[in-house]
C-alpha positions as CSV (number, residue, x, y, z in Angstrom):
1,X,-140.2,222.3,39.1
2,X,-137.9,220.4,36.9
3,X,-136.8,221.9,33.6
4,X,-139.2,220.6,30.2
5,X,-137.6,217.2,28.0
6,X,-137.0,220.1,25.6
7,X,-135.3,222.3,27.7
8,X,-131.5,222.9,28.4
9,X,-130.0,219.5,27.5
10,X,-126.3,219.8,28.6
11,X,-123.7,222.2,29.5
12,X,-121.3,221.2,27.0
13,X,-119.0,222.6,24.3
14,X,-118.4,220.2,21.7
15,X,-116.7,221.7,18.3
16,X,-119.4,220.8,16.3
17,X,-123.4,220.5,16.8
18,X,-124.4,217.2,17.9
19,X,-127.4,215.9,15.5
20,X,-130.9,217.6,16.5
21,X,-129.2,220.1,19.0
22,X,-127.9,223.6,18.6
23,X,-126.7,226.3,21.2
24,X,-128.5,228.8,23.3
25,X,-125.7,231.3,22.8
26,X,-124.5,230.3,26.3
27,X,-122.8,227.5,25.6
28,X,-125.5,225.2,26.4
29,X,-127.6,222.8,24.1
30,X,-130.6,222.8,23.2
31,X,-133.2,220.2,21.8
32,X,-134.2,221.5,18.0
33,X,-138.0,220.1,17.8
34,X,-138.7,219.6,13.7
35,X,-142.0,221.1,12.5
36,X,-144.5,219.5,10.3
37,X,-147.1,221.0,7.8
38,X,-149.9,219.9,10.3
39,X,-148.1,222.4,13.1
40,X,-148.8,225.3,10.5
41,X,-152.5,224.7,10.2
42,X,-154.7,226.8,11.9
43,X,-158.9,227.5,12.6
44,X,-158.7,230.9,10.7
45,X,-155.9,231.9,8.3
46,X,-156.2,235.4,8.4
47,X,-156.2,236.0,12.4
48,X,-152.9,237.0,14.1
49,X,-153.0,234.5,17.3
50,X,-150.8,231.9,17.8
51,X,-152.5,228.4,17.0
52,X,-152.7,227.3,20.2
53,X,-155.0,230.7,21.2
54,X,-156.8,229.9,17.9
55,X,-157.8,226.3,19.0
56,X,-158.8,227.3,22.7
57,X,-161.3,229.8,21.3
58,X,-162.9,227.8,18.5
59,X,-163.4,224.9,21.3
60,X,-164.7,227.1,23.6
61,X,-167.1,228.6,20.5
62,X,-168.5,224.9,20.1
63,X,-168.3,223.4,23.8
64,X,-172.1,223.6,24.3
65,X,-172.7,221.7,21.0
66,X,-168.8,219.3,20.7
67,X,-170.3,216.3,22.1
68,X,-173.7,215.9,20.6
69,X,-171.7,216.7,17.2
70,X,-168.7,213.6,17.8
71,X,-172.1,211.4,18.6
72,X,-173.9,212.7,15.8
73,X,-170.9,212.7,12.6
74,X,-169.5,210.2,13.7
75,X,-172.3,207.5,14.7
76,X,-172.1,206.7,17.9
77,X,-168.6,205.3,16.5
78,X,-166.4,207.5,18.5
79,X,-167.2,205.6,21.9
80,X,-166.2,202.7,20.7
81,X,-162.7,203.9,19.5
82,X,-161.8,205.7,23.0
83,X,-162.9,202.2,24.5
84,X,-160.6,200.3,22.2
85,X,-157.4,203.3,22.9
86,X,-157.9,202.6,26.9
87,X,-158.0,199.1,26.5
88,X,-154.8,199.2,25.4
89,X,-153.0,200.2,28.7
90,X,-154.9,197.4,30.5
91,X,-151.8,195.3,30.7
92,X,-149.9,197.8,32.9
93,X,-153.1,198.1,35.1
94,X,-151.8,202.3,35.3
95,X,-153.1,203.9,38.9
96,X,-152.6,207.4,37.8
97,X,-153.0,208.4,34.8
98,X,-153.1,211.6,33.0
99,X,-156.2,213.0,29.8
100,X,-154.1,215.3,27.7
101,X,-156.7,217.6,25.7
102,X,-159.5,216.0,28.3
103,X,-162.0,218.4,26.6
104,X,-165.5,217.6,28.3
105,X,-164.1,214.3,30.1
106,X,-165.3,211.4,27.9
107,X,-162.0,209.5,27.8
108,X,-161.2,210.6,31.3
109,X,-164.3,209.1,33.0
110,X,-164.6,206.2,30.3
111,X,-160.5,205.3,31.7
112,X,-162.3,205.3,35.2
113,X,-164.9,202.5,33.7
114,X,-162.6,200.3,32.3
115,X,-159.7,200.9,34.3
116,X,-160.4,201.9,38.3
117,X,-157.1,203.8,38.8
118,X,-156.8,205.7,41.9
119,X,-156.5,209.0,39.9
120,X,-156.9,210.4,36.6
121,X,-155.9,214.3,36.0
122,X,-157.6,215.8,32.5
123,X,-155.8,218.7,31.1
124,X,-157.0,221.4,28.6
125,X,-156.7,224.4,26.9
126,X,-160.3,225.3,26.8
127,X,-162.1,226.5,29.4
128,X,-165.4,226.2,28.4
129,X,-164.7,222.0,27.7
130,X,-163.7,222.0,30.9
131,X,-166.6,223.2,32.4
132,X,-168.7,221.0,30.6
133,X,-167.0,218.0,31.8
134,X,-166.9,218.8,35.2
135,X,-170.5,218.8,35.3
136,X,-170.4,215.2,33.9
137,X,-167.4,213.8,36.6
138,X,-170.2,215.0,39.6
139,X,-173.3,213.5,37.9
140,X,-171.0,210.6,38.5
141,X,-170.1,211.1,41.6
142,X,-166.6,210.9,40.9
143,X,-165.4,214.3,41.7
144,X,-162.6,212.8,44.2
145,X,-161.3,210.3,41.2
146,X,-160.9,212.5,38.2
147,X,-159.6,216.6,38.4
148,X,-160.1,218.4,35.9
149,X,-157.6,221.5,35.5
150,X,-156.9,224.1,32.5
151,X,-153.1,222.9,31.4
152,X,-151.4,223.1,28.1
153,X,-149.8,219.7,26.6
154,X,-146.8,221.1,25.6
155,X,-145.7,222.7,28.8
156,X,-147.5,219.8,31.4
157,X,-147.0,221.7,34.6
158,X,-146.0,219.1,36.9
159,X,-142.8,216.7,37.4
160,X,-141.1,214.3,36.0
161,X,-142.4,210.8,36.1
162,X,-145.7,211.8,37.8
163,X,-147.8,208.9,35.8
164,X,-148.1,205.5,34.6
165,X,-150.1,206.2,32.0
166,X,-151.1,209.1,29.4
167,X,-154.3,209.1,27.3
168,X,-154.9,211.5,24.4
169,X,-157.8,211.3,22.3
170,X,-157.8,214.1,19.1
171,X,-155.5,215.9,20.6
172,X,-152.1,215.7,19.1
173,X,-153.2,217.0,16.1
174,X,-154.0,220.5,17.5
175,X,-150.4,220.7,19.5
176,X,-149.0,224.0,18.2
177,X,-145.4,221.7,18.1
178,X,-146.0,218.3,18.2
179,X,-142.7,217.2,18.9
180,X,-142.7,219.5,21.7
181,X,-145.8,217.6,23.0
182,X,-144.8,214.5,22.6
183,X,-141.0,214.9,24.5
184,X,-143.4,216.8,27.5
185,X,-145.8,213.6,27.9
186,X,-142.9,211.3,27.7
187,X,-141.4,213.3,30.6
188,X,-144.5,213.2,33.1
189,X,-144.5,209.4,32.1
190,X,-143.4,207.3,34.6
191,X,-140.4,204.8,33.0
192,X,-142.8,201.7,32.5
193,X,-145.4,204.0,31.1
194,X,-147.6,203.7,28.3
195,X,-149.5,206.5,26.3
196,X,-152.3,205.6,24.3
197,X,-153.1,208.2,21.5
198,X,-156.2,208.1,19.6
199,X,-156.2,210.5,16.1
200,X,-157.9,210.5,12.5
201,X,-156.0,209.2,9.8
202,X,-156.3,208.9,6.4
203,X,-158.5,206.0,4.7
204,X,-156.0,204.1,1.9
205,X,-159.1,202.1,0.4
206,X,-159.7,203.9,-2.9
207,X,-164.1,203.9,-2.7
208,X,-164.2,204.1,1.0
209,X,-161.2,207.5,0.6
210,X,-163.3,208.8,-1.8
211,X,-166.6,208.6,0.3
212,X,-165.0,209.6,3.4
213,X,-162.8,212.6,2.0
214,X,-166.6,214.0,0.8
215,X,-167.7,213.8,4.1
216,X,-164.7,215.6,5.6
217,X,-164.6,218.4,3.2
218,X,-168.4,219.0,2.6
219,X,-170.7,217.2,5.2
220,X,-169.5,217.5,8.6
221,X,-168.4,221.3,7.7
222,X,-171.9,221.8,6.4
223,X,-173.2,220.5,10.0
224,X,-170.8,222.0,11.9
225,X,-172.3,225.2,10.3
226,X,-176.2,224.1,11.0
227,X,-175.6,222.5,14.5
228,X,-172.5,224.5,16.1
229,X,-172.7,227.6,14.2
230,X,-169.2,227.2,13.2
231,X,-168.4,225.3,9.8
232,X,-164.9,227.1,10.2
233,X,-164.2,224.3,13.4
234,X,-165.0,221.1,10.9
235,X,-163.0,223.0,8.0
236,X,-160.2,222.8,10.6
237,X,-160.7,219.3,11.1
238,X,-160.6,218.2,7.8
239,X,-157.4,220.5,7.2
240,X,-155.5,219.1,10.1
241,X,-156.5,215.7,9.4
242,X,-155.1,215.8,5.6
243,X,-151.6,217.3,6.9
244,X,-151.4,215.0,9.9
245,X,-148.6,212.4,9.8
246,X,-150.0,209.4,10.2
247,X,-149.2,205.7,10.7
248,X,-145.7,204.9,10.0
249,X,-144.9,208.3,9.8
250,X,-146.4,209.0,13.3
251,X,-144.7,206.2,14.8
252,X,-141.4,207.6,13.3
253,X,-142.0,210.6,15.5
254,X,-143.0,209.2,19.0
255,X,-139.9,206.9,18.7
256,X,-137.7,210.1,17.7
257,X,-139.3,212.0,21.1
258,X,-137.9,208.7,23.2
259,X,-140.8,206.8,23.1
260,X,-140.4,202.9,22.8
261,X,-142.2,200.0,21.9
262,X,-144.6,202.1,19.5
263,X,-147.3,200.6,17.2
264,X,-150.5,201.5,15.5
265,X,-154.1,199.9,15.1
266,X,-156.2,201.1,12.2
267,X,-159.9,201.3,13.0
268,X,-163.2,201.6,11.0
269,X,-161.1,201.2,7.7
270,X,-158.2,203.9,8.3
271,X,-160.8,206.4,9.6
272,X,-159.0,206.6,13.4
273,X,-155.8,204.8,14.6
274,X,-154.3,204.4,17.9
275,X,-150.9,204.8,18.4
276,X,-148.7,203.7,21.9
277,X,-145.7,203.8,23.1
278,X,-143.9,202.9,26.1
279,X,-141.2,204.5,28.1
């Protein structure tokens, strides 16, 4: 298996640190991934697991209840915004592509609508999601075009330049490193590729902020707590959202992981953006 994009970089001893590497002690280098104040942001503040053990449990607290919950806060709207972050990699007509933080499969079998590829692989922490969707891909009958397996975004267990294209929909926000994540998908990508990354953002319309910073803090918590159980899992979400990069700043990052050819798209006023880049 080929060593990680953030693994041992070179064998080399210059005198002084090149910019964003430092040494192993063995007189290798090694890629320094930056944090960000979304990276510290956790389900529960007080537990002693490691975020990404935090985030696999609370999904697999709410799987049963996670997709009547995106239809229900959000509207329906949510469909339409995985439609519009697939459409995107139309132009490179991808024939194996690759759902990072698949959950239950809605991206992964709405790709095989719009798309046709010959494969799509969905990858996720959470066991329980996975399950879930599963069910859905046979309903289908589409077991032999879309595997599901349990796999970790930031160590994507298979090798370099294994796809043309990578989807991610709310998933980016929940990598324990995002940098890491982002230099693992751009490995896996085939040169050519394209990701297509849907995530909340921030609203910059001063009502519309208003009205929809109400709705993150005390409705869809409130909810979360009457419908899932769990109004810790939408306190979450509003607390990742708030300390997620966004936009420009987002951008910023992919094209610091390698990723070129990056832009955003705003939708339903600053609520959701997509973000791709190429490789």
């Amino acid at each position: 298996m080929p060593l990680p994009y953030n693994a041992v970089m070179a064998c080399i001893k210059p005198t002084s640190f090149p910019p964003g590497l430092a040494t192993n002690g063995c007189g290798n280098y090694l890629r320094v991934m930056a944090t960000y104040a979304h990276d510290e942001i956790v389900p529960d503040k007080h537990s002693s697991l490691a975020k990404k053990s935090q985030v696999a449990t609370m999904f697999n607290n709410i799987a049963g209840k996670y997709d009547f919950l995106n239809r229900f806060l959000s509207v329906g709207i949510d469909k339409s915004w995985r439609r519009k972050a697939i459409v995107e990699l139309k132009e490179i007509n991808p024939q194996v592509i690759l759902d990072v933080a698949t959950g239950t499969g809605d991206v992964a079998l709405l790709a095989y609508e719009i798309l046709h590829p010959e494969k799509i692989v969905g990858i996720d922490i959470a066991d329980a999601m996975l399950e879930l969707g599963r069910k859905k891909i046979s309903k289908a009958n589409l077991t032999g075009k879309i595997e599901l397996a349990r796999g970790d975004g930031e160590t994507i267990n298979y090798d370099n330049h294994s796809f043309d294209a990578i989807t991610v929909a709310f998933g980016v926000r929940n990598f324990e490193n995002l940098e890491t994540g982002l230099s693992e998908m751009l490995r896996v990508l085939k040169p050519g590729g394209k990701i297509s990354i849907l995530e909340f953002s921030k609203p910059v319309l001063p009502v519309f902020k208003s009205f929809y910073n109400l709705y993150m803090k005390i409705v869809a918590p409130g909810f979360g707590r009457m419908i899932a159980h769990n109004k810790q899992a939408y306190e979450y979400l509003n607390n990742s959202v708030k300390a997620f990069p966004d936009r420009d700043s987002f951008t910023a990052i992919m094209k610091k992981a390698g990723f070129q050819k990056t832009y955003f798209k705003t939708l339903s006023l600053g609520i959701c953006c997509i973000y791709c880049g190429s490789k």
